[in-house]
mmCIF file as gemmi writes it, N, C-alpha and C atoms, coordinates in Angstrom:
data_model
loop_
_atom_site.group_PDB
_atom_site.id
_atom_site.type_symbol
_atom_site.label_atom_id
_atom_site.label_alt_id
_atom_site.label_comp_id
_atom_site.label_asym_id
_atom_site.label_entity_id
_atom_site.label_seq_id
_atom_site.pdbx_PDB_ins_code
_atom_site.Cartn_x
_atom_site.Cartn_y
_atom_site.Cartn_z
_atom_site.occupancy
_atom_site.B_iso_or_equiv
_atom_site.pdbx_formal_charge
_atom_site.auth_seq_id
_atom_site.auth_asym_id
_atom_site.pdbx_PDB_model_num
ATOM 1 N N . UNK Axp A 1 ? 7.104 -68.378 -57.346 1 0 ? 1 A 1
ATOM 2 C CA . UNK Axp A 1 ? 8.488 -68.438 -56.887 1 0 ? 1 A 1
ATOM 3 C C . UNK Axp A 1 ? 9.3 -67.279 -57.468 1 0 ? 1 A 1
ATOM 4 N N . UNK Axp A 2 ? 9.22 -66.889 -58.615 1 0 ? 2 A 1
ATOM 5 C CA . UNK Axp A 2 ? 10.049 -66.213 -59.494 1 0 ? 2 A 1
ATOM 6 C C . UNK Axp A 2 ? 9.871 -64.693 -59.062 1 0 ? 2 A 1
ATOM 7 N N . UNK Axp A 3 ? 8.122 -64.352 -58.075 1 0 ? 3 A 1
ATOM 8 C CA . UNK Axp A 3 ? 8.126 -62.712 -57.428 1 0 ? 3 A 1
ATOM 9 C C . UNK Axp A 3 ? 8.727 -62.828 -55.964 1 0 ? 3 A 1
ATOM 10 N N . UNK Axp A 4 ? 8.682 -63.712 -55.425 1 0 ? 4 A 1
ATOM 11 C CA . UNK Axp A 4 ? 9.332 -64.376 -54.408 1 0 ? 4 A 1
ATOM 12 C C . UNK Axp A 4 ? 10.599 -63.876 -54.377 1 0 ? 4 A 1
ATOM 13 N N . UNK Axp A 5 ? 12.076 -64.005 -55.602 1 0 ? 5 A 1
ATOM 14 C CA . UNK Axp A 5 ? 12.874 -63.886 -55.803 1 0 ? 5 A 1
ATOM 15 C C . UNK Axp A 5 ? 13.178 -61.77 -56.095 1 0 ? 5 A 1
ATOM 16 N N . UNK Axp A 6 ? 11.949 -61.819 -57.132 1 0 ? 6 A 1
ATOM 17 C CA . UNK Axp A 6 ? 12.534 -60.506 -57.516 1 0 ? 6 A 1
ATOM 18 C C . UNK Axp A 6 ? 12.315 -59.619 -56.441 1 0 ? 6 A 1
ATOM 19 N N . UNK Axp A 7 ? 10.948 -59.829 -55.514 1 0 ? 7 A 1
ATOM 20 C CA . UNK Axp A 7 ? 11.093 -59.568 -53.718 1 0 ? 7 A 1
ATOM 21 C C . UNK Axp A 7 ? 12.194 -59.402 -53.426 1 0 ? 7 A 1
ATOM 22 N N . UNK Axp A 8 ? 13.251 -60.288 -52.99 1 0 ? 8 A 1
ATOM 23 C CA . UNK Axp A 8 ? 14.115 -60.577 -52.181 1 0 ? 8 A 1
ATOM 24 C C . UNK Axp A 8 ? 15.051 -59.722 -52.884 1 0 ? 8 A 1
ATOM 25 N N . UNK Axp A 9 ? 15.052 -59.828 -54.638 1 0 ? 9 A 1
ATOM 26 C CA . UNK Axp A 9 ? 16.446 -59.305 -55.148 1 0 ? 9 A 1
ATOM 27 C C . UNK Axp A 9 ? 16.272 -57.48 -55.106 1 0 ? 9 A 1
ATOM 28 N N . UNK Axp A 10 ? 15.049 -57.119 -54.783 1 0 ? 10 A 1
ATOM 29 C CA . UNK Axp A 10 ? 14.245 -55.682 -54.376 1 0 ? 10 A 1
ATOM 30 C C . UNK Axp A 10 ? 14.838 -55.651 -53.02 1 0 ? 10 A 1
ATOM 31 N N . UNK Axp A 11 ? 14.324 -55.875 -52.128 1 0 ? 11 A 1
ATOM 32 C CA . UNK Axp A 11 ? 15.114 -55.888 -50.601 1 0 ? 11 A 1
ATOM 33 C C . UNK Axp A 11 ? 16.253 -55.49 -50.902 1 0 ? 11 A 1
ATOM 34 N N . UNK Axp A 12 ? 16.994 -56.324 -51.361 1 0 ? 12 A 1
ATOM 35 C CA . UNK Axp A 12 ? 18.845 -56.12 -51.366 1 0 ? 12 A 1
ATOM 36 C C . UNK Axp A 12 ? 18.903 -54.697 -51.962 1 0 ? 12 A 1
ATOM 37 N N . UNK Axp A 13 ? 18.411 -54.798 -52.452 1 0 ? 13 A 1
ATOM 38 C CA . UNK Axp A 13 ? 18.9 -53.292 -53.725 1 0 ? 13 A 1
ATOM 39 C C . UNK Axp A 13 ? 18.405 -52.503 -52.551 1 0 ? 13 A 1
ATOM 40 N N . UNK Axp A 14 ? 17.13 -52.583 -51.752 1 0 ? 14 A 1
ATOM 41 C CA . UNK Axp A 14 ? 16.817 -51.096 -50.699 1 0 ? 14 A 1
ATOM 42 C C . UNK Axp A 14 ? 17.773 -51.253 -50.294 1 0 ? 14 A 1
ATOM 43 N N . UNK Axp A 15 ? 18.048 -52.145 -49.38 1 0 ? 15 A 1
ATOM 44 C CA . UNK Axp A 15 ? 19.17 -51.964 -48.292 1 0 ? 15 A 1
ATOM 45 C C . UNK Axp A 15 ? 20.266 -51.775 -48.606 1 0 ? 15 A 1
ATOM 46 N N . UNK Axp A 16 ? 21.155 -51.804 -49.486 1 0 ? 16 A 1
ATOM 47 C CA . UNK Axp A 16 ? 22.366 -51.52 -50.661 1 0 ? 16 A 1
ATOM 48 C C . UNK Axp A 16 ? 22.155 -50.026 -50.487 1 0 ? 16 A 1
ATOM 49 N N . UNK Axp A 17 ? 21.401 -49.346 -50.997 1 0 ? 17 A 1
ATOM 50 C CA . UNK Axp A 17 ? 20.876 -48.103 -51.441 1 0 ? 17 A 1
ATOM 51 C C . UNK Axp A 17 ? 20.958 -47.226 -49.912 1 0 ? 17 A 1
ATOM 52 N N . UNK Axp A 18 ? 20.269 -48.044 -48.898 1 0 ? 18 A 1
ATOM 53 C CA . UNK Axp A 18 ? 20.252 -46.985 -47.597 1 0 ? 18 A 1
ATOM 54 C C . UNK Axp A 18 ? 21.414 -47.037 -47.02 1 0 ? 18 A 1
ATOM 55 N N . UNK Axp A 19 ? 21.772 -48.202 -47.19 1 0 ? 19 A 1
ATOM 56 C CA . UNK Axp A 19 ? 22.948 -48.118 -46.311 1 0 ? 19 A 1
ATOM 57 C C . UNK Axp A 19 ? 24.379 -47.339 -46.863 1 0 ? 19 A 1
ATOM 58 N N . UNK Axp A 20 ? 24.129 -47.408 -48.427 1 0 ? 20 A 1
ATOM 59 C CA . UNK Axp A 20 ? 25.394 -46.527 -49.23 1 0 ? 20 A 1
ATOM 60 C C . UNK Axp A 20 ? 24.986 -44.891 -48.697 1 0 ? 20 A 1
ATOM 61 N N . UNK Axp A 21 ? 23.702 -44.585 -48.891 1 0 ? 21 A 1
ATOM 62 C CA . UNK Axp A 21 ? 23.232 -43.28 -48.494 1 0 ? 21 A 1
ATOM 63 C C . UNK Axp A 21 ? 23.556 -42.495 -47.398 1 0 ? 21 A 1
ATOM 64 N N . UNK Axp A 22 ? 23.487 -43.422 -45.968 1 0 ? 22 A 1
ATOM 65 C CA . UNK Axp A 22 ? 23.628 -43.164 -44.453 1 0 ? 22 A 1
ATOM 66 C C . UNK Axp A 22 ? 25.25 -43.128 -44.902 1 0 ? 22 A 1
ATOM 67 N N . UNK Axp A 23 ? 25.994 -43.938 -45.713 1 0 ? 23 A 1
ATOM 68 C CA . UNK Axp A 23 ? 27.405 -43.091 -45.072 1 0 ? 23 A 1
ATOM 69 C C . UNK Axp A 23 ? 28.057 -42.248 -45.766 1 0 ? 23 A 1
ATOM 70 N N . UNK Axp A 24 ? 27.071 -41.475 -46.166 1 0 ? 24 A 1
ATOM 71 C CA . UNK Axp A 24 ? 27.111 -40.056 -46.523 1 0 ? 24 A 1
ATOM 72 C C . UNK Axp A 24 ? 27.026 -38.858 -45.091 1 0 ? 24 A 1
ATOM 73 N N . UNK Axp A 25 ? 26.211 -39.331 -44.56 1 0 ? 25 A 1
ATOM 74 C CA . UNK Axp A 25 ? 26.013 -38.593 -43.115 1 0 ? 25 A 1
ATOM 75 C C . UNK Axp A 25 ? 26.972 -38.654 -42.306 1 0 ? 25 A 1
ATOM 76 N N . UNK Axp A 26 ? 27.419 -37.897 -41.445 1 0 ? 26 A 1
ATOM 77 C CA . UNK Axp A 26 ? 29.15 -37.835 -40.483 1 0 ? 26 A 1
ATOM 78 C C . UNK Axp A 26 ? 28.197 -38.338 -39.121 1 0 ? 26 A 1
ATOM 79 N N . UNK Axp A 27 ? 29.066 -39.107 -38.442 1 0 ? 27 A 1
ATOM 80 C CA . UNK Axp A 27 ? 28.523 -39.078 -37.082 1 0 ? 27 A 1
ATOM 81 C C . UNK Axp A 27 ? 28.01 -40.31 -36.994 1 0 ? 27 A 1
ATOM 82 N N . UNK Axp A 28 ? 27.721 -41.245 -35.877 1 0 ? 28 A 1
ATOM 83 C CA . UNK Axp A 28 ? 27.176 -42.243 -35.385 1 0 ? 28 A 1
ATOM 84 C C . UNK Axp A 28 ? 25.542 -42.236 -35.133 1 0 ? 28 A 1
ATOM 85 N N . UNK Axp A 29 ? 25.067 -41.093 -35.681 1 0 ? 29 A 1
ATOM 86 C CA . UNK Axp A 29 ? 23.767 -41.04 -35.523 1 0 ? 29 A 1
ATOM 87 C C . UNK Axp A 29 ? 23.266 -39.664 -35.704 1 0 ? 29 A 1
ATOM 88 N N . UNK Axp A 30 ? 21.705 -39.769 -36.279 1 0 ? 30 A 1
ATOM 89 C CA . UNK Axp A 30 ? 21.016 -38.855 -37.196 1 0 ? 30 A 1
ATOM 90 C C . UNK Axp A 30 ? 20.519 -37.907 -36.353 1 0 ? 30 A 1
ATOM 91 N N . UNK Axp A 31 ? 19.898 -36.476 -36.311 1 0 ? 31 A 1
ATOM 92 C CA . UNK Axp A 31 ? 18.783 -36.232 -35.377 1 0 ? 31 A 1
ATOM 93 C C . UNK Axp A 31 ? 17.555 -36.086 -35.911 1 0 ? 31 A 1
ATOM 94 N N . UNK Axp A 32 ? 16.404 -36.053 -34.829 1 0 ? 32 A 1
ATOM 95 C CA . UNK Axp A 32 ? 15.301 -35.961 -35.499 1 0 ? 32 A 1
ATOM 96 C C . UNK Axp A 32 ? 14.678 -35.845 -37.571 1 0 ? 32 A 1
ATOM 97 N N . UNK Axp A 33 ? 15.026 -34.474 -37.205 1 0 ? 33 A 1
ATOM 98 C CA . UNK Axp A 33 ? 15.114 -33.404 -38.667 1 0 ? 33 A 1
ATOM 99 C C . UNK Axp A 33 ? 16.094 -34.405 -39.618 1 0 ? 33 A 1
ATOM 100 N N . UNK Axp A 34 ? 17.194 -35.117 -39.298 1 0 ? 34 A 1
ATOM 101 C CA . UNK Axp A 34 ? 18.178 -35.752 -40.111 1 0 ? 34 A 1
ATOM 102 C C . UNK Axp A 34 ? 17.75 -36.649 -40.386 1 0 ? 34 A 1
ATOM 103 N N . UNK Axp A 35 ? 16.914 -37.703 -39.671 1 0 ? 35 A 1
ATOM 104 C CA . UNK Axp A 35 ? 16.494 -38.906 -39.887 1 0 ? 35 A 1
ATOM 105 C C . UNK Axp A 35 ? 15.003 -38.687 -40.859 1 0 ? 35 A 1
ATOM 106 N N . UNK Axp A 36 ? 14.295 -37.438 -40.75 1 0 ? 36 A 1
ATOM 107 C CA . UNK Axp A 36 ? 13.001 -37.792 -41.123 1 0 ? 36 A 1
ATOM 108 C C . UNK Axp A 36 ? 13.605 -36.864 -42.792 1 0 ? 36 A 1
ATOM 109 N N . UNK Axp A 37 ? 14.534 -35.988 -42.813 1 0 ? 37 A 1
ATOM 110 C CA . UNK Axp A 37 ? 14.86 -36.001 -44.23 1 0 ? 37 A 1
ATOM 111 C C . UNK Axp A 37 ? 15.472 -37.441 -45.231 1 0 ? 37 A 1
ATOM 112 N N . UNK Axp A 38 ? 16.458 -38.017 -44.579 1 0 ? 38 A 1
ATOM 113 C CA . UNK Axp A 38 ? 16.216 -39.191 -44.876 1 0 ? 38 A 1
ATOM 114 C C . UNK Axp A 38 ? 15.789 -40.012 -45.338 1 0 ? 38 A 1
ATOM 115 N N . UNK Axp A 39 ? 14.342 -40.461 -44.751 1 0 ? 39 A 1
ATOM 116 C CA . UNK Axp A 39 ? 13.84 -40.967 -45.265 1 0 ? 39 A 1
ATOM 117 C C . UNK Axp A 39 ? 12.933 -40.569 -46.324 1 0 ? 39 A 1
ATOM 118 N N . UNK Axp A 40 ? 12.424 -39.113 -46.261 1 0 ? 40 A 1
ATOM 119 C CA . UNK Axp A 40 ? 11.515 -38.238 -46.742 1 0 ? 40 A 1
ATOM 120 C C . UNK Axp A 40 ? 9.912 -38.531 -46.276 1 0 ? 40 A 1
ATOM 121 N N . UNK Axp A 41 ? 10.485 -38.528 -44.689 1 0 ? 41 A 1
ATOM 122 C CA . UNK Axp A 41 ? 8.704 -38.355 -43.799 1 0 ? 41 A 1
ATOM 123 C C . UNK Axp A 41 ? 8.853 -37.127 -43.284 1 0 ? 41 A 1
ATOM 124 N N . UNK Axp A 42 ? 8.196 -36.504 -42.67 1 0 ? 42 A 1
ATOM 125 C CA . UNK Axp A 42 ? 8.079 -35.163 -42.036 1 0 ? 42 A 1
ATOM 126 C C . UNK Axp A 42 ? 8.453 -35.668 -40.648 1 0 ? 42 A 1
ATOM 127 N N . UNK Axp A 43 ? 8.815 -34.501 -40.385 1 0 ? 43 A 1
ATOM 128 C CA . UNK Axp A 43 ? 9.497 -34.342 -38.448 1 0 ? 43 A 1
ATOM 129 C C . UNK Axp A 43 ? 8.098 -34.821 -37.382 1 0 ? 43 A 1
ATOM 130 N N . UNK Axp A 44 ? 7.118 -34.052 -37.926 1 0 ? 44 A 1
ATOM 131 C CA . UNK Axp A 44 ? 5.917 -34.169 -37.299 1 0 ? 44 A 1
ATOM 132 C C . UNK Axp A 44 ? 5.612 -35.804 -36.867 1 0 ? 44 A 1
ATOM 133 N N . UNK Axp A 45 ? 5.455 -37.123 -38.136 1 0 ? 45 A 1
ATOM 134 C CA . UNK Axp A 45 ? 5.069 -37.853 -38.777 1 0 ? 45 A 1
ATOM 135 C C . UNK Axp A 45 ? 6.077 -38.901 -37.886 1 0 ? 45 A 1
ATOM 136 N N . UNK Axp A 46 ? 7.303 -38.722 -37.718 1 0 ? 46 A 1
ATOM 137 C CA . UNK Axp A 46 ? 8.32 -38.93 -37.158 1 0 ? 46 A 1
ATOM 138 C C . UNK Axp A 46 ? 8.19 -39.162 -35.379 1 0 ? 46 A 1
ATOM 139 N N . UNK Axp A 47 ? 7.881 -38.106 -34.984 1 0 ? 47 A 1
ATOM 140 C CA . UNK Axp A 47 ? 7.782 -38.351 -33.751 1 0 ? 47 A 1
ATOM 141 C C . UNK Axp A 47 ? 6.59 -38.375 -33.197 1 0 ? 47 A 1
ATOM 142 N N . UNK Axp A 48 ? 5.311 -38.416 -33.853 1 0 ? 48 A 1
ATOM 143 C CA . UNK Axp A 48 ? 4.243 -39.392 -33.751 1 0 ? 48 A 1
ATOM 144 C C . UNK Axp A 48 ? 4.476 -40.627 -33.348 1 0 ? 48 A 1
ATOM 145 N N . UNK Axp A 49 ? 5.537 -41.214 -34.349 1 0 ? 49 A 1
ATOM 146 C CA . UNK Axp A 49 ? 5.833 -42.998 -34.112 1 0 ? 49 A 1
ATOM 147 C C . UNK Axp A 49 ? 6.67 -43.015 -32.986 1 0 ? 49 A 1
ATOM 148 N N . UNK Axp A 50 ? 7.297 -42.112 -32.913 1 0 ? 50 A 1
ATOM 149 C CA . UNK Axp A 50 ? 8.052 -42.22 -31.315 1 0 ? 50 A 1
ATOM 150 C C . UNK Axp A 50 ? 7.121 -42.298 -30.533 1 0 ? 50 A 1
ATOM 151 N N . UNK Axp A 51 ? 6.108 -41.507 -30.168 1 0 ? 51 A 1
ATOM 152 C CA . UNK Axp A 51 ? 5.379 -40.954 -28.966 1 0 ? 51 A 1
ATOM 153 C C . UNK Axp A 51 ? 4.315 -42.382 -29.044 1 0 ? 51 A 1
ATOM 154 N N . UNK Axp A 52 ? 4.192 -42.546 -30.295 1 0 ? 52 A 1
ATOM 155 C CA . UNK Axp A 52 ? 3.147 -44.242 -30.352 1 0 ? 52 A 1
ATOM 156 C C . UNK Axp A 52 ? 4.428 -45.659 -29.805 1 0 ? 52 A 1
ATOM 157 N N . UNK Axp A 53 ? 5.54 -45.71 -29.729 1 0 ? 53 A 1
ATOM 158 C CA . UNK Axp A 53 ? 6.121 -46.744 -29.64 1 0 ? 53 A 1
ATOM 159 C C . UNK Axp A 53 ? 6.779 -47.181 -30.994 1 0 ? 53 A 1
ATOM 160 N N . UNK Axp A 54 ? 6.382 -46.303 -32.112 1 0 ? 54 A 1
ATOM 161 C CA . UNK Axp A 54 ? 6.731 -47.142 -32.908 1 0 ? 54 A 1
ATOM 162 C C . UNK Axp A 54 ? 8.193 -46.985 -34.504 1 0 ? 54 A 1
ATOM 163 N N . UNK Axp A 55 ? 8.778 -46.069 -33.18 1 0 ? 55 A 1
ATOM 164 C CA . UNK Axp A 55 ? 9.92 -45.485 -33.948 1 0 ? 55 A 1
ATOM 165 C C . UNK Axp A 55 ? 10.986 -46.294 -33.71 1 0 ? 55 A 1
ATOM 166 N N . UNK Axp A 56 ? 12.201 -45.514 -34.663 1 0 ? 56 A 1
ATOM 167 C CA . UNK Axp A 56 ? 13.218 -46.499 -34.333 1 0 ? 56 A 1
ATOM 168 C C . UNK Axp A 56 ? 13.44 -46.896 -32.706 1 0 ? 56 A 1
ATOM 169 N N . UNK Axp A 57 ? 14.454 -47.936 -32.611 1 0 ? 57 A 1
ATOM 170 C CA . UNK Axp A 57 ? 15.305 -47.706 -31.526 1 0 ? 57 A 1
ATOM 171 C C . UNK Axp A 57 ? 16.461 -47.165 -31.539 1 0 ? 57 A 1
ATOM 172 N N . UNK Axp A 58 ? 17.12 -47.019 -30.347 1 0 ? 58 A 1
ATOM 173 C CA . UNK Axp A 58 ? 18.13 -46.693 -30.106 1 0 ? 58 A 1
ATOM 174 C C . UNK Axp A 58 ? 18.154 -45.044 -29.964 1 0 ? 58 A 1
ATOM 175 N N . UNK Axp A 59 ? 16.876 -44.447 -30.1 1 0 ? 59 A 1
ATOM 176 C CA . UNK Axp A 59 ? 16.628 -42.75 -29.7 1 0 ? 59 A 1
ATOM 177 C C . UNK Axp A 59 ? 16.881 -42.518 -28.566 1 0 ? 59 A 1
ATOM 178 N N . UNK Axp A 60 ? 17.723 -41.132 -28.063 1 0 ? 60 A 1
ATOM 179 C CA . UNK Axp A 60 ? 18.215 -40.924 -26.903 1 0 ? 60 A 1
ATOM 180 C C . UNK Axp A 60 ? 18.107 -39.415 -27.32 1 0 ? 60 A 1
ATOM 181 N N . UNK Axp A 61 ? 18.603 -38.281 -26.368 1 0 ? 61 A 1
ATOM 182 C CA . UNK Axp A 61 ? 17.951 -37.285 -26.239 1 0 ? 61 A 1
ATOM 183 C C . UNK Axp A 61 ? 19.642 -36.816 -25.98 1 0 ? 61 A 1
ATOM 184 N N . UNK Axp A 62 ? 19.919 -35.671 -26.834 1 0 ? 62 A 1
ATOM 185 C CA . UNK Axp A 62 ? 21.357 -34.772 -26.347 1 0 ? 62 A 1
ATOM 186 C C . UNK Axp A 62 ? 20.991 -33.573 -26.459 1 0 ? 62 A 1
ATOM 187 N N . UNK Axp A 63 ? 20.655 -33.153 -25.081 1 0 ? 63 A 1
ATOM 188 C CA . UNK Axp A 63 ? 19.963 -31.69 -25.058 1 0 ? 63 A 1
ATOM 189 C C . UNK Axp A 63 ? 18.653 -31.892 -25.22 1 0 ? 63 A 1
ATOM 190 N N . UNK Axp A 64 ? 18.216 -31.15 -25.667 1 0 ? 64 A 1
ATOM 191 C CA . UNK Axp A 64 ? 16.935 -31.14 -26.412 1 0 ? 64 A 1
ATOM 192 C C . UNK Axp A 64 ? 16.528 -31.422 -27.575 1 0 ? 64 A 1
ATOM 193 N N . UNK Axp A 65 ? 17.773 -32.279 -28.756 1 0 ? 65 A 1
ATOM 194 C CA . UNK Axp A 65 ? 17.506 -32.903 -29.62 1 0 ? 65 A 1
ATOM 195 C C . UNK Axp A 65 ? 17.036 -34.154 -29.711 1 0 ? 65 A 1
ATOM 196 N N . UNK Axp A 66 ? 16.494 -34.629 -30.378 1 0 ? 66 A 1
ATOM 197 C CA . UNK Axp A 66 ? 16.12 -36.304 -30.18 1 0 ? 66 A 1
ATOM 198 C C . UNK Axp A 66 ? 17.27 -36.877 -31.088 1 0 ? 66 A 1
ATOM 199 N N . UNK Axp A 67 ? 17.852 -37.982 -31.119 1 0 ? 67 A 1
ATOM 200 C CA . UNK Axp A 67 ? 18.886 -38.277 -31.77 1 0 ? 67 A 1
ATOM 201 C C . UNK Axp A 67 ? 18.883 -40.075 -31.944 1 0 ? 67 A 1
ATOM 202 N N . UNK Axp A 68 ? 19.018 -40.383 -32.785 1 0 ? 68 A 1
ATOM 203 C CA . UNK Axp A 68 ? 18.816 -41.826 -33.657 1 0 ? 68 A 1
ATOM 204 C C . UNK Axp A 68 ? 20.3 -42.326 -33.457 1 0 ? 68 A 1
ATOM 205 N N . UNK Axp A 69 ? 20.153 -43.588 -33.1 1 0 ? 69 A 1
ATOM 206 C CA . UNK Axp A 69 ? 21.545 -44.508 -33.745 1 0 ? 69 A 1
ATOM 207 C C . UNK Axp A 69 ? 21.574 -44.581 -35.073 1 0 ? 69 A 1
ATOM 208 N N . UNK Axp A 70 ? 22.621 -44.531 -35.814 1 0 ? 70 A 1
ATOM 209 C CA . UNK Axp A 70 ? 22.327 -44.671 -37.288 1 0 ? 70 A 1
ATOM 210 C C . UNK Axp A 70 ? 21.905 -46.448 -37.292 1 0 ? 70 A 1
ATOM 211 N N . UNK Axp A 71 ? 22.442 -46.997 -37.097 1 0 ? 71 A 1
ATOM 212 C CA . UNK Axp A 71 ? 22.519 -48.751 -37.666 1 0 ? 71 A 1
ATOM 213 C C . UNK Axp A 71 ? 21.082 -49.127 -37.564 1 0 ? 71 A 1
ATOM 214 N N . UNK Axp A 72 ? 20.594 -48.51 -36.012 1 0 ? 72 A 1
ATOM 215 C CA . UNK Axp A 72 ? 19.156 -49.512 -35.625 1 0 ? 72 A 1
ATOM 216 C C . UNK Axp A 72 ? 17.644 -48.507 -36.839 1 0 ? 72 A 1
ATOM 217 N N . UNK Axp A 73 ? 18.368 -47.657 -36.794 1 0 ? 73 A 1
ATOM 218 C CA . UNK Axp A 73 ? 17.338 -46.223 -37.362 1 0 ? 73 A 1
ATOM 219 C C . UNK Axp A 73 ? 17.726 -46.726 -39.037 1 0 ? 73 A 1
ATOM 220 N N . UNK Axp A 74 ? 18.259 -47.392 -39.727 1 0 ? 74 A 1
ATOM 221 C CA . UNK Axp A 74 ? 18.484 -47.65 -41.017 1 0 ? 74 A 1
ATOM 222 C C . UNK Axp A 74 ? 17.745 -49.096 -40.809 1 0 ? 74 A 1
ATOM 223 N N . UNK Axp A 75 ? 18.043 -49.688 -40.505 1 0 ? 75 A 1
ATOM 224 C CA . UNK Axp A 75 ? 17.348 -51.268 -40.281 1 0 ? 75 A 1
ATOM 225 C C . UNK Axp A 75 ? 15.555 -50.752 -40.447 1 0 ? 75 A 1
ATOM 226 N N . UNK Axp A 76 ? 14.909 -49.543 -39.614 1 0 ? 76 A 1
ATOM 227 C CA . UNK Axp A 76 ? 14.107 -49.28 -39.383 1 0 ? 76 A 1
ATOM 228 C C . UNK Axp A 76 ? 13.854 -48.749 -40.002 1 0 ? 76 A 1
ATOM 229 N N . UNK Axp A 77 ? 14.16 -47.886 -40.69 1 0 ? 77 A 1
ATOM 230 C CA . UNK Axp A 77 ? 13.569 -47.649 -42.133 1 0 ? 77 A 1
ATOM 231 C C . UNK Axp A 77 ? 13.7 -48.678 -43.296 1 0 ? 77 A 1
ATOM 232 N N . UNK Axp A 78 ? 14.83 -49.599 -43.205 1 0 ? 78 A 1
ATOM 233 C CA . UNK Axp A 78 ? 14.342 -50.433 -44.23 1 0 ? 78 A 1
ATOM 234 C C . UNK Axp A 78 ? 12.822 -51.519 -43.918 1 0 ? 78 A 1
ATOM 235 N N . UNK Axp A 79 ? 12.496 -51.749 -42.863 1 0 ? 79 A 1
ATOM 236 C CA . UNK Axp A 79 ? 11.791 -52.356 -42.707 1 0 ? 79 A 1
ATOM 237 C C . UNK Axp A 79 ? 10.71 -51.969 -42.973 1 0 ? 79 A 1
ATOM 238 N N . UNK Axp A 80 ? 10.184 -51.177 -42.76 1 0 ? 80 A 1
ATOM 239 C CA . UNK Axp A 80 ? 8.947 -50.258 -43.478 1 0 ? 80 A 1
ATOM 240 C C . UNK Axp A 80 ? 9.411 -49.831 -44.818 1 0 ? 80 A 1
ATOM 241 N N . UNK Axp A 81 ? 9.786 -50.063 -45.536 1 0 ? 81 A 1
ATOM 242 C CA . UNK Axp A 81 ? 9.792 -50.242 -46.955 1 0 ? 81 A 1
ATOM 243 C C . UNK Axp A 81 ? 8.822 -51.231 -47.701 1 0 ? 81 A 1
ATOM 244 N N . UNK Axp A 82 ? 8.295 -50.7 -48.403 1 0 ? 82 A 1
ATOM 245 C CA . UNK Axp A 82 ? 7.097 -51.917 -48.936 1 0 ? 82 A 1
ATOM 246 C C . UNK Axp A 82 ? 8.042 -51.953 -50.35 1 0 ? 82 A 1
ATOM 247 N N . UNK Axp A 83 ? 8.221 -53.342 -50.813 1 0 ? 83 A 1
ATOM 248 C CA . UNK Axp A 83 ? 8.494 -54.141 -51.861 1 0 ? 83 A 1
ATOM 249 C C . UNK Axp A 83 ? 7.227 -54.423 -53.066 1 0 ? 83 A 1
């Protein structure tokens, strides 16, 4: 029960942490290059999981940038966070 807890009290602290971080960034959303510094994955690594299905949501395209919602693209990186 008691790793159970320090789990959960780990979670909070990521998500505390990303979400204080992201509003450091201006704008309603990251691009590519912005999101994969971020997290500290590579661009490459990044849109692999796009092209597999398995990137954030909420990616949309302005120009020829790929471009992230911040909210759904933070959720999504916290979730792949291992505890």
């Amino acid at each position: 029960m008691e790793k159970k807890i320090q789990s959960d009290e780990k979670r909070q602290a990521i998500e505390k942490a990303f979400c204080e971080e992201a509003e450091k960034y201006p704008g309603p959303a990251f691009s590519r290059e912005g999101l994969a510094g971020f997290l500290g994955i590579s661009v490459g690594y990044l849109a692999n999981l796009d092209s597999r299905g398995e990137g954030p949501e909420g990616g949309y395209y302005s120009g020829r940038k790929k471009m992230y919602l911040k909210e759904p693209a933070i959720r999504w990186g916290i979730q792949r966070v291992e505890v």
